[in-house]
C-alpha positions in Angstrom: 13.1 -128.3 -72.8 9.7 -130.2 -72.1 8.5 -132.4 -74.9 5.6 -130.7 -76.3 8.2 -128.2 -77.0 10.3 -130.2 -78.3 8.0 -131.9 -80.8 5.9 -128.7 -81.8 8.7 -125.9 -81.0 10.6 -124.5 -84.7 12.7 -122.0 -82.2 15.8 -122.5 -79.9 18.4 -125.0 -80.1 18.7 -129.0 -79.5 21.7 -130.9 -79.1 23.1 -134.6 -80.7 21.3 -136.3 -77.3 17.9 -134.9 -77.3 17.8 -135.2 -81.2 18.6 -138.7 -81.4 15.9 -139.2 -78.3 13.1 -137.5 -80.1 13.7 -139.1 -83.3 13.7 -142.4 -81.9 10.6 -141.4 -79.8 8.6 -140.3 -83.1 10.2 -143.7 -84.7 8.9 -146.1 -82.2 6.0 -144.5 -81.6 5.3 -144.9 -85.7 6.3 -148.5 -85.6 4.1 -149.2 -82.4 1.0 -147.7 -84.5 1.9 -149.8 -87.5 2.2 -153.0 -85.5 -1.0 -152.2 -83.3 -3.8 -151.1 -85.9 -3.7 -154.1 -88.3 -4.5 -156.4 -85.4 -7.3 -153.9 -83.9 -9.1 -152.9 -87.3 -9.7 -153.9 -90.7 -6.9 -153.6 -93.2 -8.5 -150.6 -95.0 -8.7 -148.2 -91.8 -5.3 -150.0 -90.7 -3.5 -148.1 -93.6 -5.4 -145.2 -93.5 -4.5 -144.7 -89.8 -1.0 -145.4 -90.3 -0.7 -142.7 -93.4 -2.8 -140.0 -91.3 0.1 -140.7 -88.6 2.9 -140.7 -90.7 1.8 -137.3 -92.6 1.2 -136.1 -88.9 4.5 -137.1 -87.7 6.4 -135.1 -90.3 5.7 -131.8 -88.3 7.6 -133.3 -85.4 10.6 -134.6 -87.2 10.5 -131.0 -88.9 10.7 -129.1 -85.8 13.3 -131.5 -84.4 15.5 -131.0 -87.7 15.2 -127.2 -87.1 16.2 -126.9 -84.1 19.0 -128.9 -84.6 19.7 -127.4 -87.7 20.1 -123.9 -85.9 22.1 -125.7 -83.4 24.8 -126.2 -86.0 24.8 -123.2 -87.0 22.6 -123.0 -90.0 18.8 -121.9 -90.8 16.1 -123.7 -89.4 14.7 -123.9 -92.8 17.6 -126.2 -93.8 16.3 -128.6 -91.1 12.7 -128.1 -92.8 13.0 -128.8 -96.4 15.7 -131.7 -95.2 12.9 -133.5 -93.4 10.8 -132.8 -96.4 12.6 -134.3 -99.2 13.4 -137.3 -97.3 9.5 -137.7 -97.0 7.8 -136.4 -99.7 9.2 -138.3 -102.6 7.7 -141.3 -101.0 4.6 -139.7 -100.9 4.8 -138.8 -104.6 5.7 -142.2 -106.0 2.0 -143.3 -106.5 1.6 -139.9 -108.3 4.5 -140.3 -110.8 5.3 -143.2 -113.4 7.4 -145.8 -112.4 10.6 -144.1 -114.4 10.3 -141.6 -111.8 10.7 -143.7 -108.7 14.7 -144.7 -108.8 15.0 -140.8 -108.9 13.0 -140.0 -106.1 14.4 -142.6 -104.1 18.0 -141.4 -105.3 17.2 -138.0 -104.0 15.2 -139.7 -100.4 18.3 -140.9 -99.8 20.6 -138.5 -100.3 18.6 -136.5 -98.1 18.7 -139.2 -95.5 22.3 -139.4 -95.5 22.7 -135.6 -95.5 20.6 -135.3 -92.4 22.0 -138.1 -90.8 25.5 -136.8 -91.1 25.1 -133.1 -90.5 22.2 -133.5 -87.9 23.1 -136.6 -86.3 26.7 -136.7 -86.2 28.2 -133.2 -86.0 28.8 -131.5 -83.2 27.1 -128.3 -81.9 28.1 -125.2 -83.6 30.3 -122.2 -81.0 27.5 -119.8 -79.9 29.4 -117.1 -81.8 29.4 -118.9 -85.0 25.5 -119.2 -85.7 23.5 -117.3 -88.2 22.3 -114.7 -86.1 25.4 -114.1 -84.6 26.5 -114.5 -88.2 24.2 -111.4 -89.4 24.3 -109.5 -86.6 28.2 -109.1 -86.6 27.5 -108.1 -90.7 25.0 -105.8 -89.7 27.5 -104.3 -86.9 30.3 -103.8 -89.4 28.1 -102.0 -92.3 
């Protein structure tokens, strides 16, 4: 799989070893912009590239999470809305009150740990076992 399709791809299927390379692509790339645009701009533009980046990166991690999602055997969407409630609850705290912000980190987290366990550490679902298989066999029986 090349890695435009990789990063911008929500179809097919990815393994443990290119998931863990593309997430810790996007991750260094993202640390490399925060490290680099402090020292070449003004503080101002510095965080405003590094939020335009990070909002930007979350369509890669996305389409990472789905494929690997569908890899294990579940919806792509799973994938999707796990990337998205790691992230977004960070990018809601300045929106809520701060009682708010030991929930939304409760729930990044849990998130976090769901992902890294189910996406990062299990093994590849049988071929026979994933959701299309899954509907196709129901749709062959009815």
């Amino acid at each position: 799989m090349s890695l435009i399709r990789l990063f911008t791809d929500l179809d097919g299927r990815i393994g443990l070893r290119q998931f863990w390379f593309g997430s810790i692509a996007l991750a260094l790339c993202l640390l490399a912009l925060q490290w680099v645009s402090p020292r070449l701009t003004d503080k101002y533009t510095a965080t405003m590239i590094v939020a335009f980046a990070n909002a930007f990166a979350l369509f890669p991690w996305a389409a990472l999470a789905a494929k690997r999602a569908t890899d294990r055997g579940g919806s792509s969407l799973f994938g999707i809305v796990l990337v998205c409630t790691i992230v977004l609850p960070t990018e809601l705290r300045p929106f809520l009150g701060y009682a708010w912000r030991p929930s939304l980190e409760a729930i990044s987290t849990i998130a976090w740990l769901i992902a890294l366990v189910d996406l990062g550490m299990m093994p590849s679902a049988q071929a026979d076992t994933t959701l299309a298989a899954q509907r196709t066999a129901a749709k062959r029986a009815a």
